[in-house]
C-alpha positions in Angstrom: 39.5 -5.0 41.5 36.7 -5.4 43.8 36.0 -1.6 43.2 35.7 -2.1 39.7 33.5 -5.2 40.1 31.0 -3.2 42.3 30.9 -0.5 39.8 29.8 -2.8 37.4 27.5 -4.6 39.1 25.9 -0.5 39.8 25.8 0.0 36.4 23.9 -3.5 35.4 21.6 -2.8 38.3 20.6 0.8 37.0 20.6 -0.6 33.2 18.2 -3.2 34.7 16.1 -0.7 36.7 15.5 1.3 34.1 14.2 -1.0 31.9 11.9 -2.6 34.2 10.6 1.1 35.0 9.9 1.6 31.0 8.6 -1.8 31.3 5.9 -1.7 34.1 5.2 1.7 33.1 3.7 1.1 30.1 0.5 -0.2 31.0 -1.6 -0.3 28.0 0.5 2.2 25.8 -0.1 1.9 22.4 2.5 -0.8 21.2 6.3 0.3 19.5 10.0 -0.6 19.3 11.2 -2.2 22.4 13.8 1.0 24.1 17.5 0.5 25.4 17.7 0.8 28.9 18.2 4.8 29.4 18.3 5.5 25.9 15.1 4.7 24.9 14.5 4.7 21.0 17.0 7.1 20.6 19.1 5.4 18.3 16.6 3.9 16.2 15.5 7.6 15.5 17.2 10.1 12.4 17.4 13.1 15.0 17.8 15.3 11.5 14.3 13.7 9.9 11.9 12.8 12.5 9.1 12.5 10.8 10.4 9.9 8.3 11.4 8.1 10.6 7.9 7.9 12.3 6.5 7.3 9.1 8.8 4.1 8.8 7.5 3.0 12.4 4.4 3.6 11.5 4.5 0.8 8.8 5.4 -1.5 11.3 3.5 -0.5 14.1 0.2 1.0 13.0 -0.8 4.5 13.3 -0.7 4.9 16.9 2.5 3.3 18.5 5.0 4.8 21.2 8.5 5.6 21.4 10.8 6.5 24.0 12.9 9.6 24.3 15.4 8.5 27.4 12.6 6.7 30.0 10.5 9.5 28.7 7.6 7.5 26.5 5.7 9.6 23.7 2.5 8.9 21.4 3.0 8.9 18.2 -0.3 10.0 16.2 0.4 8.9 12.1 -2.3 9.7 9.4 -5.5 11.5 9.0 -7.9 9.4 11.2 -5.8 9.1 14.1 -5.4 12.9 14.4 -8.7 13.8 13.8 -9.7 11.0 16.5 -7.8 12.9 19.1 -7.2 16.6 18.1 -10.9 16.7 17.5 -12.7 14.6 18.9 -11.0 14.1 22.0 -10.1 18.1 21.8 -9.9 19.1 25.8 -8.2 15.5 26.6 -5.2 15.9 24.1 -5.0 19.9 24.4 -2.3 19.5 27.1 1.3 20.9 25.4 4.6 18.9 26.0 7.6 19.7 27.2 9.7 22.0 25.1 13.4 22.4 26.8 14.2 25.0 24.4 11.7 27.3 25.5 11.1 26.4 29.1 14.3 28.6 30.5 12.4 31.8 28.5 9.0 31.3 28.9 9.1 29.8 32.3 5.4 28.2 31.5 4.2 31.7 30.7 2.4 33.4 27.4 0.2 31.3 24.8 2.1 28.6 23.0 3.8 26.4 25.7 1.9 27.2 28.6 -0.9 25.0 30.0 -3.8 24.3 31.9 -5.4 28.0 33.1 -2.7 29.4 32.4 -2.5 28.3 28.3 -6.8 28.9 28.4 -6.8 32.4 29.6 -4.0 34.0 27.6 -5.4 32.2 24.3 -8.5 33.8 25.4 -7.2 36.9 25.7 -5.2 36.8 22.8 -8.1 36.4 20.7 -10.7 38.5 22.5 -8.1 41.3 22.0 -7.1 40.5 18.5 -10.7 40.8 17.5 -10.6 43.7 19.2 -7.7 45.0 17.0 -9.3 44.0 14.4 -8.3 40.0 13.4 -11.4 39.1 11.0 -12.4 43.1 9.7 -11.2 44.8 6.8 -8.8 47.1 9.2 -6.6 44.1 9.6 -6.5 43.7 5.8 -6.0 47.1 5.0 -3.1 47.0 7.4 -1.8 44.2 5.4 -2.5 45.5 1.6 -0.1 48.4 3.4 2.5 46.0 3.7 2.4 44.2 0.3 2.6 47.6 -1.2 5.7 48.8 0.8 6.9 45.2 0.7 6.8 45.5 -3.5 8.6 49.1 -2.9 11.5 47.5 -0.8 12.2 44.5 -3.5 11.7 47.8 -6.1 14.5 49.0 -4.5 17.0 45.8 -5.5 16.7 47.1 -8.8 16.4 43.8 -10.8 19.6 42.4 -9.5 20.7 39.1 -7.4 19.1 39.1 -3.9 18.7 37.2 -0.7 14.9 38.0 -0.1 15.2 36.2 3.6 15.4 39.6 5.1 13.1 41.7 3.4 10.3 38.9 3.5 11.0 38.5 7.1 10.4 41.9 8.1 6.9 42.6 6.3 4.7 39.9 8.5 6.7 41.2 11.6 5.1 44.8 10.3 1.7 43.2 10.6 1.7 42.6 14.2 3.6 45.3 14.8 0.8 47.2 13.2 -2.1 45.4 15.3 -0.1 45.4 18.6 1.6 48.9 18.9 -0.8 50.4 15.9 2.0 51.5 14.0 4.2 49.8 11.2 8.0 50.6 10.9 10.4 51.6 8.0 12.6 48.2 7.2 15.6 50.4 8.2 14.1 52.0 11.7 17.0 50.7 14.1 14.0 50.2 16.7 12.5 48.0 14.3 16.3 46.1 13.1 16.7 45.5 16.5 13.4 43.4 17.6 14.2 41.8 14.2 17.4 41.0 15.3 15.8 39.5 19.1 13.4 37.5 17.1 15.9 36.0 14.8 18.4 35.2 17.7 15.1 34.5 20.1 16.6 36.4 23.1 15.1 35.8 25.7 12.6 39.0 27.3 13.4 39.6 31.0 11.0 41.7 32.5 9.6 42.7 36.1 6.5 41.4 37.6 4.0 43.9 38.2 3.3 45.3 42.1 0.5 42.7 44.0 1.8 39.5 42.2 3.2 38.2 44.7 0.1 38.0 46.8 -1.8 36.4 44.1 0.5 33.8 42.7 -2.6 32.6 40.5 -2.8 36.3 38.7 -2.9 35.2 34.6 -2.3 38.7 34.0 1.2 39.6 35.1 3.9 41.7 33.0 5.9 38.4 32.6 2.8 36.7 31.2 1.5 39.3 28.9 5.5 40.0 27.5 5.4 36.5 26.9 2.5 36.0 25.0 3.5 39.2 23.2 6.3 37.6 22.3 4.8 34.3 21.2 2.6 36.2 18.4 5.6 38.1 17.6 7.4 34.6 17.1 4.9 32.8 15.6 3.0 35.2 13.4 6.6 36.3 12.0 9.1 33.3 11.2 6.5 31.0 9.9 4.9 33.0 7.4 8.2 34.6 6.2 9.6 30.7 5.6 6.4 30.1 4.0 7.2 33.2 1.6 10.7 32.2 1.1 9.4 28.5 0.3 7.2 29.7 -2.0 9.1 31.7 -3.9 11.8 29.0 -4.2 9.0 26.2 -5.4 7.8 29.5 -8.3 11.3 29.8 -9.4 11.4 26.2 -9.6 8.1 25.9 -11.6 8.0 29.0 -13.7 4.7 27.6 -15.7 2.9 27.4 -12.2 4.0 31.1 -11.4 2.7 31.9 -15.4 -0.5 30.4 -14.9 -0.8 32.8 -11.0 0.2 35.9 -13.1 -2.1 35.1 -15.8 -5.0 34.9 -13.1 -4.0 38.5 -11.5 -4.1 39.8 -14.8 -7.4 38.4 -15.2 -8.9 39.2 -12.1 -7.2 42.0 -10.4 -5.1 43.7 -13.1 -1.5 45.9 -12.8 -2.8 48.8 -11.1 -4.9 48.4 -8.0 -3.7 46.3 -4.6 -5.3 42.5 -4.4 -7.5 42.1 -1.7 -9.4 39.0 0.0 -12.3 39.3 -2.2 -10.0 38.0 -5.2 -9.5 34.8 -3.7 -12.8 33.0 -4.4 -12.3 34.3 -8.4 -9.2 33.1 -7.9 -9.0 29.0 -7.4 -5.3 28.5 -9.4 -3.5 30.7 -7.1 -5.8 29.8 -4.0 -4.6 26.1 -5.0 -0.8 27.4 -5.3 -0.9 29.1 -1.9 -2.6 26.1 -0.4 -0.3 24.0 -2.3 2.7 25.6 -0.9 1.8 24.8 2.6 1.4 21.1 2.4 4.7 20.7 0.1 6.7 22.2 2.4 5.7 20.9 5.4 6.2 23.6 7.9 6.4 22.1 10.9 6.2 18.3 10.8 5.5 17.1 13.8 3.9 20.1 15.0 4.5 21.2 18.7 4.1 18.5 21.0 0.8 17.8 22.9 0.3 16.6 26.4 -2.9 14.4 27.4 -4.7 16.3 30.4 -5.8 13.1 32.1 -6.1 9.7 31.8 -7.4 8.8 28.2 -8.9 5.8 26.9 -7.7 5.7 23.2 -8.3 2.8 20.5 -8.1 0.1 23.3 -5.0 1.6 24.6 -5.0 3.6 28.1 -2.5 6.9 27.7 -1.7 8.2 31.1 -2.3 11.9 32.2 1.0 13.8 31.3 2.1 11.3 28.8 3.3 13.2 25.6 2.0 13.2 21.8 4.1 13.6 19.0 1.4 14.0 15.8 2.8 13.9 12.4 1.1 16.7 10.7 3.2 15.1 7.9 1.3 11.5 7.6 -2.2 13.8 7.1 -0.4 16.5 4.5 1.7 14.2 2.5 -0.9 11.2 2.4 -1.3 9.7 -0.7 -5.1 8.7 -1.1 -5.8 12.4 -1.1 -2.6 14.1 -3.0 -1.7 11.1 -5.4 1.7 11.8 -5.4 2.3 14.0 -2.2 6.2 14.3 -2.8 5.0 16.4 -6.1 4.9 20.1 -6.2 0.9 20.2 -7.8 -1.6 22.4 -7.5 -3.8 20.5 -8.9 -4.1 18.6 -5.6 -6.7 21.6 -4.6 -8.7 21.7 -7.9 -11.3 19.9 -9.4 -12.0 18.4 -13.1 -13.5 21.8 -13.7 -10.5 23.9 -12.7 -12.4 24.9 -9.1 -11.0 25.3 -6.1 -10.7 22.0 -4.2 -11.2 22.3 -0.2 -9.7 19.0 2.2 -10.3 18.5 5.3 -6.6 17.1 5.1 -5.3 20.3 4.7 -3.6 21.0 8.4 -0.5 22.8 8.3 -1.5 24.7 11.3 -2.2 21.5 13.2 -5.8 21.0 14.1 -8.7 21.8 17.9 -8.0 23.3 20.4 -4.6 24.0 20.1 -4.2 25.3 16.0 -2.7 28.0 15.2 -4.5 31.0 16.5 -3.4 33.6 13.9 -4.3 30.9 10.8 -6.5 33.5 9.2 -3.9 36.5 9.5 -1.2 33.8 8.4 -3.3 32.7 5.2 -4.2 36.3 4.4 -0.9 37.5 4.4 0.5 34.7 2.6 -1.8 35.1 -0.3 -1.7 38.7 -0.3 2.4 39.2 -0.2 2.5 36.4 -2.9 -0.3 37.9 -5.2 1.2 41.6 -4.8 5.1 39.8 -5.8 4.1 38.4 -8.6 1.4 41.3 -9.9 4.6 43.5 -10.1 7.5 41.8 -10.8 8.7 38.3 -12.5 10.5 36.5 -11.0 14.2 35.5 -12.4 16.1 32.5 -11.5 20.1 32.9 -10.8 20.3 29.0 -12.0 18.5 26.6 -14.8 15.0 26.2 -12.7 15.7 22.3 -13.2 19.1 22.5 -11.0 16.9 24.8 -8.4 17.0 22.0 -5.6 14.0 22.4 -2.8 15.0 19.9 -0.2 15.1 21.1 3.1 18.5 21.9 4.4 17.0 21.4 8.0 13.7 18.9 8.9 13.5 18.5 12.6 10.6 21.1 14.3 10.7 23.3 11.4 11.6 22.8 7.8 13.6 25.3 6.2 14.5 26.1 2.7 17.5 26.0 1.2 19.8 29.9 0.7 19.2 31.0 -2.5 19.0 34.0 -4.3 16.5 35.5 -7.4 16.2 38.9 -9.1 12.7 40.7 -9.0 12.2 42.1 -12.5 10.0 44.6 -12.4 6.6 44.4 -15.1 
């Protein structure tokens, strides 16, 4: 008995501990729904659909409030101003990245998207200088691209019309694009070299390499084999799934809206015609599809909360003092989905980037590759390709429905980091 009464009185005393830590730790933390000792704001959290449930705190808490994940406390940034106020303006303070867990055992802190400090500067650096380099901006890029619609078009040629799963096919041509810019070559879809890093970037394994000779004299070298496989990987990652679930979201939303994808056609026809490639050019004579494509991306809501962020020292923000290493969670989907700028953001409408005249429509708004010092680094190769896969699809082939376009359903089957469509299936009728 006594036994059991001390364990008790153990347990109180570390329920009690713990929630005088959260308590005396918060300081001047932006206000939020009081945690359970250990758990935090766990429960009061849909762990399938965290950004709705940030946007329900945010009604009762204001745009900046914090939750807690364990003891762990997190900033949550909700709508346009907020963001900008501190992915912008406050760029270097809030450039810090968050912990990850799932990619802290592979990347150990090394490569471009979840490293930090000198570490996250100089690969992003280099990643750009030698993108550039490779040609990221220059017509070589695009004409590496324009390649890859047309053999893209070729491959869905070869489904001949019938029911197909385009997951694969639309996976594999923006993983050709940086395969083209880092190793200067492109592969055939059925190369078993290329099925296999397919198959390592689908199942994320991770890439176990040996450091280089002299490293461990220099344990401040940037440039080691680890690093640079890392950050390899990272563009390999990012540049790949994102725009191939953009694709597959895309085509999805046309199937379910075949006057949006008759009005796109009806602009190629116009402007670019059945016979040669479409190129960037085509875009600015082009404002309904430039509106569909940018349209896409704020429907679906790639990546809702975007990656987290970490403040690099202690900030003083809207009255409220975040400490250094404190975490930010911003919800990319308070600026893409609000209202006052899309009327009627849960609508799939294109019209949300035109104007009375029928012109394209820019928004500051627009972030689905978050926003400073830590967006997206490939957004341009990203927005090309989307708009030049999609263009090249639909210049060749209509697209055919396996169900009644009013039962096509284009709810998310997943919403947590990343937002992913729903399986389906569509034939690609050649024109």
């Amino acid at each position: 008995m006594d036994l059991a009464v001390a364990l008790v009185l153990c347990l109180c005393s570390l329920l009690l501990l713990s929630l005088w830590k959260q308590r005396s730790g918060r300081g001047k933390l932006p206000p939020g729904p009081t945690p359970l000792p250990i758990l935090g704001n766990i429960l009061q959290l849909d762990v399938k659909n965290i950004s709705k449930s940030l946007t329900n705190l945010s009604k009762v808490y204001g745009p900046v409030f914090t939750v807690y994940f364990g003891v762990k406390p997190v900033v949550v940034l909700h709508g346009y101003e907020a963001v900008k106020e501190a992915l912008i303006d406050l760029g270097e303070e809030f450039s810090g990245r968050g912990r990850f867990p799932l990619a802290e055992r592979s990347n150990k802190g090394n490569g471009i998207v979840f490293s930090n400090g000198k570490t996250w500067k100089e690969m992003r650096r280099f990643s750009l200088m030698t993108l550039r380099n490779f040609g990221m901006g220059k017509r070589s890029i695009e004409d590496r691209t324009q390649e890859e619609a047309r053999c893209l078009v070729e491959e869905l040629r070869k489904t001949n019309g019938l029911p197909c799963d385009p997951t694969f096919i639309l996976g594999c041509a923006p993983c050709n694009v940086i395969c083209s810019i880092i190793f200067q070559n492109r592969f055939d879809y059925k190369d078993p070299i290329f099925l296999d890093l397919m198959e390592k970037l689908n199942e994320n394994v991770r890439i176990v390499s040996s450091p280089w000779v002299q490293e461990k004299q220099n344990q401040q070298l940037e440039y080691t084999f680890e690093n640079l496989t890392t950050t390899v990987f990272d563009l390999f990652g990012a540049g790949t799934e994102t725009t191939s679930t953009t694709l597959r979201y895309g085509l999805l939303l046309l199937l379910k809206h075949p006057e949006v994808t008759a009005k796109v056609q009806e602009e190629i026809d116009h402007v670019i015609g059945r016979h040669r490639s479409p190129c960037m050019q085509d875009r600015s004579h082009m404002p309904y599809t430039d509106a569909v494509v940018h349209e896409i991306q704020r429907y679906i809501d790639l990546i809702p909360s975007s990656l987290p962020h970490m403040v690099t020292r202690d900030v003083e923000f809207r009255n409220y003092i975040i400490p250094k290493g404190t975490e930010v969670l911003v919800s990319l989907t308070s600026v893409l989905y609000d209202d006052k700028v899309f009327p009627n953001p849960g609508v799939f409408d294109p019209g949300h980037f035109l104007d009375e005249s029928g012109n394209f429509k820019k928004s500051d708004y627009f972030m689905p590759f978050s926003a400073g010092k830590r967006i997206c680094a490939g957004e341009s190769l990203a927005r090309m390709e989307v708009f030049l896969f999609l263009t090249a699809i639909l210049q060749k082939f209509t697209l055919k429905s396996v169900v009644d376009p009013k039962d096509i359903d284009t709810t998310p089957i997943a919403n947590g980091f990343v937002s992913v469509p729903p399986p389906y299936k569509l034939c690609f009728i050649p024109l």
